[in-house]
N, C-alpha and C positions, 0 to 999 in steps of 0.2 A: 347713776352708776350701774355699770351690767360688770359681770367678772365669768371667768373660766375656772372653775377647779378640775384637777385629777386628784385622785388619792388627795383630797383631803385638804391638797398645796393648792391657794390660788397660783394662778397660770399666766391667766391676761385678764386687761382692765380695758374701759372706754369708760369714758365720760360722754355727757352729751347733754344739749339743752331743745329740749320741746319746743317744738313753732309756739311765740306767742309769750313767751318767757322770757323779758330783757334783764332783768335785776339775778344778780348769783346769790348765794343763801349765805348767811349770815357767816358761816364759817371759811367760805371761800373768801368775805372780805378780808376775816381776821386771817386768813393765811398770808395775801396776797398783800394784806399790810406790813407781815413778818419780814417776806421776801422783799421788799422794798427796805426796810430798815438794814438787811445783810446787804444789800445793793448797793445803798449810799446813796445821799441826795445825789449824784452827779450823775452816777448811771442812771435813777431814775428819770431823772430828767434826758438825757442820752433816748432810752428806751421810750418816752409818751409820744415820739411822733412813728416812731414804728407802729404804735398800737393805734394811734388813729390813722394811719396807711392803712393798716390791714381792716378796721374797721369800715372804712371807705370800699373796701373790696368787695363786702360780705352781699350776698342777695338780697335785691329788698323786699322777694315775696317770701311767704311764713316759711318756713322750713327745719329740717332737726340741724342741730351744728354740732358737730365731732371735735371736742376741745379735747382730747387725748383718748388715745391706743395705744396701747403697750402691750410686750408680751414678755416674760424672763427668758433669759439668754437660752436657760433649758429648753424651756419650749417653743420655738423658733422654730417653723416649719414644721411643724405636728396641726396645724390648721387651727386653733383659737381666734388668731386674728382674724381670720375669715368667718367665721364664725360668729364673731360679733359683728362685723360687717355684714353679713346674711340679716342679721337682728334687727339692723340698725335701717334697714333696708326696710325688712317686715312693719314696723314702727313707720316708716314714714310714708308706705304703700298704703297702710290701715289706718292713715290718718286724714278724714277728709280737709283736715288747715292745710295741711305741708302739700308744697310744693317739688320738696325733693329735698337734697342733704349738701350739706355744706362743710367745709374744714378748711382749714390752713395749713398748707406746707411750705419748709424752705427749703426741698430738697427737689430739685424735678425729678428726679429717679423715682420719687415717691407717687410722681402722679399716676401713673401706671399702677400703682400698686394700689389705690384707690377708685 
């Protein structure tokens, strides 16, 4: 996790996982078992072939993966996001595993922006 503070207020977030790291840490399961129980068996099941599509998708040489970017509505267009993508950049240039960086979007307006 990297973040952005101004004065004090976080700003923007990313997440990300290191070339070489398949397993999420312990509390991302227990989240991600929360959200499935607010889901409901029916979406969850709805949702498992989405997640193996996109896992189908992913590279299969080592690389960082960008599992969220955010920024508060405030600060939009003040450059944080960019920012972290500079970071996330530096991280995976100064890594001799990565291959380069990976994400998912389901917006194409967004590919441009990455």
């Amino acid at each position: 996790m990297f973040g952005v503070a101004d004065s004090g207020e976080l700003q923007a977030v990313m997440a990300l996982t290191p070339p070489g790291v398949d397993e999420w840490a312990p509390s991302l399961v227990e989240s991600y078992q929360e959200l499935q129980q607010i889901m409901g068996p029916e979406a969850v099941v709805r949702f498992a072939p989405y997640g193996e599509w996109v896992e189908a998708q992913r590279p299969k040489d080592p690389h960082y993966y960008l599992g969220i970017i955010g920024t508060s509505t405030a600060a939009q267009g003040k450059g944080y996001g960019r920012m972290l993508l500079d970071r996330l950049h530096e991280l995976s240039e100064g890594d001799f595993l990565s291959r380069g960086v990976g994400l998912d979007t389901d917006s194409e307006e967004n590919v441009s922006l990455y």
